[in-house]
TIKE-635971 format. One record per residue: x, y, z of N, C-alpha, C in turn. Coordinates in nm, 3 decimals, always signed. Example, Ala and Ser with C-alpha at 12.3 -4.5 7.8 and 13.67 -1.06 7.14 Angstrom:
BEGIN
n.px	n.py	n.pz	ca.px	ca.py	ca.pz	c.px	c.py	c.pz
+1.319	-0.569	+0.780	+1.230	-0.450	+0.780	+1.320	-0.330	+0.780
+1.285	-0.225	+0.708	+1.367	-0.106	+0.714	+1.290	+0.003	+0.787
END
This chain:
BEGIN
n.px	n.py	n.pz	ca.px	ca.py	ca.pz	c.px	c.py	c.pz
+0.085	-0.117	+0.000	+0.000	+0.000	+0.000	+0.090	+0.124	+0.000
+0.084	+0.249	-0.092	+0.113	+0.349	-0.106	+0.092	+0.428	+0.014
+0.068	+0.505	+0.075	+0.061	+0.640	+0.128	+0.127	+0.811	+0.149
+0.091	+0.876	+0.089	+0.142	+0.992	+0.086	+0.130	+1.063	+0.165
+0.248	+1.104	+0.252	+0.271	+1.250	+0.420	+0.297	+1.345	+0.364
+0.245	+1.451	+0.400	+0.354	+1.600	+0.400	+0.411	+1.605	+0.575
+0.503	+1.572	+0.529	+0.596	+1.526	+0.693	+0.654	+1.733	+0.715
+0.628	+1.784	+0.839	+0.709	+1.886	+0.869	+0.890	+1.856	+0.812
+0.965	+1.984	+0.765	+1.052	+1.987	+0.745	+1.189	+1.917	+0.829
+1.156	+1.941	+0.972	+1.240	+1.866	+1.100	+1.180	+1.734	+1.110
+1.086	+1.677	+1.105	+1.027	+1.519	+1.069	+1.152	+1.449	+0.990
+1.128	+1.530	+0.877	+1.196	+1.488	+0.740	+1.343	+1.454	+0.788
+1.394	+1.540	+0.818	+1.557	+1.580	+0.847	+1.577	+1.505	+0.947
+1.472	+1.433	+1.045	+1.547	+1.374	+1.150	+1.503	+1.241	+1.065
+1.422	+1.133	+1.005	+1.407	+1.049	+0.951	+1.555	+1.034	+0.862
+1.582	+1.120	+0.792	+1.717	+1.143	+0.677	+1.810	+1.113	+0.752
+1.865	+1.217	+0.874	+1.929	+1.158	+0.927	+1.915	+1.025	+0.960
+1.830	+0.966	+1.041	+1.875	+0.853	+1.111	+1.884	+0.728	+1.020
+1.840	+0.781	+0.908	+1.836	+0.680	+0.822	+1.995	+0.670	+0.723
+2.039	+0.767	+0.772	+2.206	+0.835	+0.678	+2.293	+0.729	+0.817
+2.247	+0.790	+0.949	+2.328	+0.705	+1.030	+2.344	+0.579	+1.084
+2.242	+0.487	+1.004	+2.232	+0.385	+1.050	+2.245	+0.330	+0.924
+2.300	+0.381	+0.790	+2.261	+0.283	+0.675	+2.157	+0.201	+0.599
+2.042	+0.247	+0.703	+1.943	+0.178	+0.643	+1.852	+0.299	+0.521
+1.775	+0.225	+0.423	+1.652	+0.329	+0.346	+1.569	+0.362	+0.436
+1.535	+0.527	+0.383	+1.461	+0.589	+0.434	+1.342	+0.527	+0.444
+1.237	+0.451	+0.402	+1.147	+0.365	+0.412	+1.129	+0.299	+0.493
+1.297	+0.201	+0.518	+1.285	+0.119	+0.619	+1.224	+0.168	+0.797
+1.282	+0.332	+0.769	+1.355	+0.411	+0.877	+1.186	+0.380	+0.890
+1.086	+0.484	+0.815	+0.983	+0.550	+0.863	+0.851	+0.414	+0.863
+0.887	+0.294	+0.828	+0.816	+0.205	+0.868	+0.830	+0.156	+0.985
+0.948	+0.158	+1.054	+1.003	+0.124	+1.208	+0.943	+0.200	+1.293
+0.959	+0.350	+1.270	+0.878	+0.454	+1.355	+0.713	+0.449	+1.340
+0.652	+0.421	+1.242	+0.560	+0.401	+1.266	+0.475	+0.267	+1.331
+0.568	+0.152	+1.251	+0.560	+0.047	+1.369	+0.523	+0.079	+1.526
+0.676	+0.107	+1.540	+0.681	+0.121	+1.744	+0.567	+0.191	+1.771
+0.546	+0.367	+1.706	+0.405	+0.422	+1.772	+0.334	+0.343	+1.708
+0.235	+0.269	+1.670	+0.135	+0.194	+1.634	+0.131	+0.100	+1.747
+0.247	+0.033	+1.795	+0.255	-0.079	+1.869	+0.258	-0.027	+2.007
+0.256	+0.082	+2.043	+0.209	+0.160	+2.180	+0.048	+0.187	+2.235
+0.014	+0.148	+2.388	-0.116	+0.194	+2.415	-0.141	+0.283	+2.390
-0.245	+0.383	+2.390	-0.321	+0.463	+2.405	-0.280	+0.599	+2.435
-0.225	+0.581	+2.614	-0.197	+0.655	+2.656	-0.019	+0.692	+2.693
-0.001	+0.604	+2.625	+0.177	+0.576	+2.580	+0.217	+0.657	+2.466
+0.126	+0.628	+2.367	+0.129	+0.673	+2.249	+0.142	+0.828	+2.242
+0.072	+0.866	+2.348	+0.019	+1.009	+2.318	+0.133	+1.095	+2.425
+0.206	+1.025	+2.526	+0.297	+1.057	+2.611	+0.415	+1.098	+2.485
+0.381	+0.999	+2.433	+0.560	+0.985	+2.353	+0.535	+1.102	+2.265
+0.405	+1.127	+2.197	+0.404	+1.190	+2.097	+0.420	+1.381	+2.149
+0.396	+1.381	+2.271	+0.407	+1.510	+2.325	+0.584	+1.492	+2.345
+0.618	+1.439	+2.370	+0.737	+1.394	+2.442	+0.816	+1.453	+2.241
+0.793	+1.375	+2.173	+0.885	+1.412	+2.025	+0.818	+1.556	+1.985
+0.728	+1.575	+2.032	+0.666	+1.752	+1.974	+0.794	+1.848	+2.069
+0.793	+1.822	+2.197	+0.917	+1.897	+2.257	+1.027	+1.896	+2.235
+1.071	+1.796	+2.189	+1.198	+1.775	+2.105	+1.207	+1.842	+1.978
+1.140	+1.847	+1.923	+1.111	+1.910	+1.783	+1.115	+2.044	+1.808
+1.043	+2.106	+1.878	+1.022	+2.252	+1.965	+1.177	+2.260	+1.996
+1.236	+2.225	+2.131	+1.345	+2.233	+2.155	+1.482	+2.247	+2.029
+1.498	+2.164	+1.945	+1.530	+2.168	+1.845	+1.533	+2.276	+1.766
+1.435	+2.298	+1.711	+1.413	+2.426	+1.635	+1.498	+2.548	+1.715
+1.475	+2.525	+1.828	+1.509	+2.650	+1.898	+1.670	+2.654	+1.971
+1.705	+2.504	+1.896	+1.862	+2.545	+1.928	+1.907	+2.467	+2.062
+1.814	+2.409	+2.102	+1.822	+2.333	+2.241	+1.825	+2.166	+2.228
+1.972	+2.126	+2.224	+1.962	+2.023	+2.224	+2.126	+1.968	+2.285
+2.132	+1.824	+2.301	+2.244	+1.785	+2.363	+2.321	+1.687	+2.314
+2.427	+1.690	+2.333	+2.543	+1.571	+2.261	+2.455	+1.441	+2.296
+2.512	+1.316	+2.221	+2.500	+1.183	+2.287	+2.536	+1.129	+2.348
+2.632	+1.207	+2.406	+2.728	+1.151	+2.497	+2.627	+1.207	+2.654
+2.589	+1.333	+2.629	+2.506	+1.371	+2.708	+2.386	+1.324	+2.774
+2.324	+1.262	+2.642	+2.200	+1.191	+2.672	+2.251	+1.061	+2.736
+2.344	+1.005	+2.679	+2.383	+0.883	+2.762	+2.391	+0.896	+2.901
+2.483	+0.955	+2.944	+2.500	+1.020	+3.063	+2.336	+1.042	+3.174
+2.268	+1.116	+3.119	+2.128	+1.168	+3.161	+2.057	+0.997	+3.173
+2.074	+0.917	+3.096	+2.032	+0.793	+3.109	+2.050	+0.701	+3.223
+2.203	+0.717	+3.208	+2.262	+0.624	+3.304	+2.204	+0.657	+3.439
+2.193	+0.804	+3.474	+2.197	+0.868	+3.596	+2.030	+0.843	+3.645
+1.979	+0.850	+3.532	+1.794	+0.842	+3.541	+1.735	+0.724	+3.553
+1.786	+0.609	+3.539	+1.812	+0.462	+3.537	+1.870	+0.369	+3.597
+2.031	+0.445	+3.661	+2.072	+0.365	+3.746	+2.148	+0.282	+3.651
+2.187	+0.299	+3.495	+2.237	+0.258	+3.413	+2.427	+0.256	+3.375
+2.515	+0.205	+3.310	+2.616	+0.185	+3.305	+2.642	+0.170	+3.148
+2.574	+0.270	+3.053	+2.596	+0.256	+2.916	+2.691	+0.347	+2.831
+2.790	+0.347	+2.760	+2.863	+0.384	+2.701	+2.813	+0.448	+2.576
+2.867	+0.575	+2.541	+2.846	+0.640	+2.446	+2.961	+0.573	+2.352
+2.932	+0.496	+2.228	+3.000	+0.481	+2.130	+2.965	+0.552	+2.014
+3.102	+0.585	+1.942	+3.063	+0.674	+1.843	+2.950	+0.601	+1.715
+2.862	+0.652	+1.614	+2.817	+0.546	+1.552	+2.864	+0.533	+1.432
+2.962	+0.533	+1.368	+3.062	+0.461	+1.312	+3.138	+0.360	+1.357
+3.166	+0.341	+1.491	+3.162	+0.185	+1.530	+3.071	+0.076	+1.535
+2.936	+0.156	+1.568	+2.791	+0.078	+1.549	+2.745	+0.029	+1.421
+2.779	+0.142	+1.360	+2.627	+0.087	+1.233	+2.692	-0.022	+1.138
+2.819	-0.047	+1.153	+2.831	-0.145	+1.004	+2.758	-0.234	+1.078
+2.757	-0.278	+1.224	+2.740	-0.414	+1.291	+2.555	-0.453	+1.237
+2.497	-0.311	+1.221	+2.380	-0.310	+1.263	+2.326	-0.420	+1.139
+2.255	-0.496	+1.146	+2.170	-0.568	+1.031	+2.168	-0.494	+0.929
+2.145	-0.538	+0.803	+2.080	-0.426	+0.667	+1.941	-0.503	+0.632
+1.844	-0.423	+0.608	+1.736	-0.495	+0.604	+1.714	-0.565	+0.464
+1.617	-0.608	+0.443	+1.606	-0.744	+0.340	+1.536	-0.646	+0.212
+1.602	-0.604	+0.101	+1.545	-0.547	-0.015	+1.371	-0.557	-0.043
+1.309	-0.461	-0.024	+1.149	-0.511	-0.058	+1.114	-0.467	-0.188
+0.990	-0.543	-0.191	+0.979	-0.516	-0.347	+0.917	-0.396	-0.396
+0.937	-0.364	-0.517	+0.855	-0.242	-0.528	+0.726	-0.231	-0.621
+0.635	-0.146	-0.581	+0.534	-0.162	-0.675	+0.478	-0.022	-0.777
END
């Protein structure tokens, strides 16, 4: 099935990106994201989705933080012990997904 978005400009650019940094097609990228929110309750769904509108907000406005940062903020918020690796060590490892067909 086809479907056509007019995705906001920062939508776009963060899909591009993550899809530039992980090697995978942009397709793959924005079927994953819609997956996970699809596969969220109700009231999960709508947490997260306020939750990426502030980010987006923040963003725009210049407010944002290394990954090394967020890692950090993780560990500390969690009780966690995770390492910021750069992702050029990550992504060759990462799977490549399976060519789909096109119609």
């Amino acid at each position: 099935m086809t479907i056509t978005l007019d995705l906001p400009p920062q939508v776009e650019t963060l899909l591009r990106q993550r899809a530039e940094a992980t090697g995978q097609d942009l397709h793959h990228i924005a079927i994953a994201v819609l997956t996970l929110g699809l596969s969220l309750e109700d009231d999960d769904f709508f947490a997260e989705l306020e939750g990426i509108q502030q980010g987006l907000n923040d963003f725009e406005q210049g407010h944002f933080s290394s990954f090394e940062d967020f890692i950090a903020e993780q560990n500390q918020r969690h009780g966690l012990t995770l390492e910021a690796w750069p992702i050029a060590l990550i992504s060759p490892a990462l799977p490549k997904p399976m060519p789909m067909p096109r119609s």
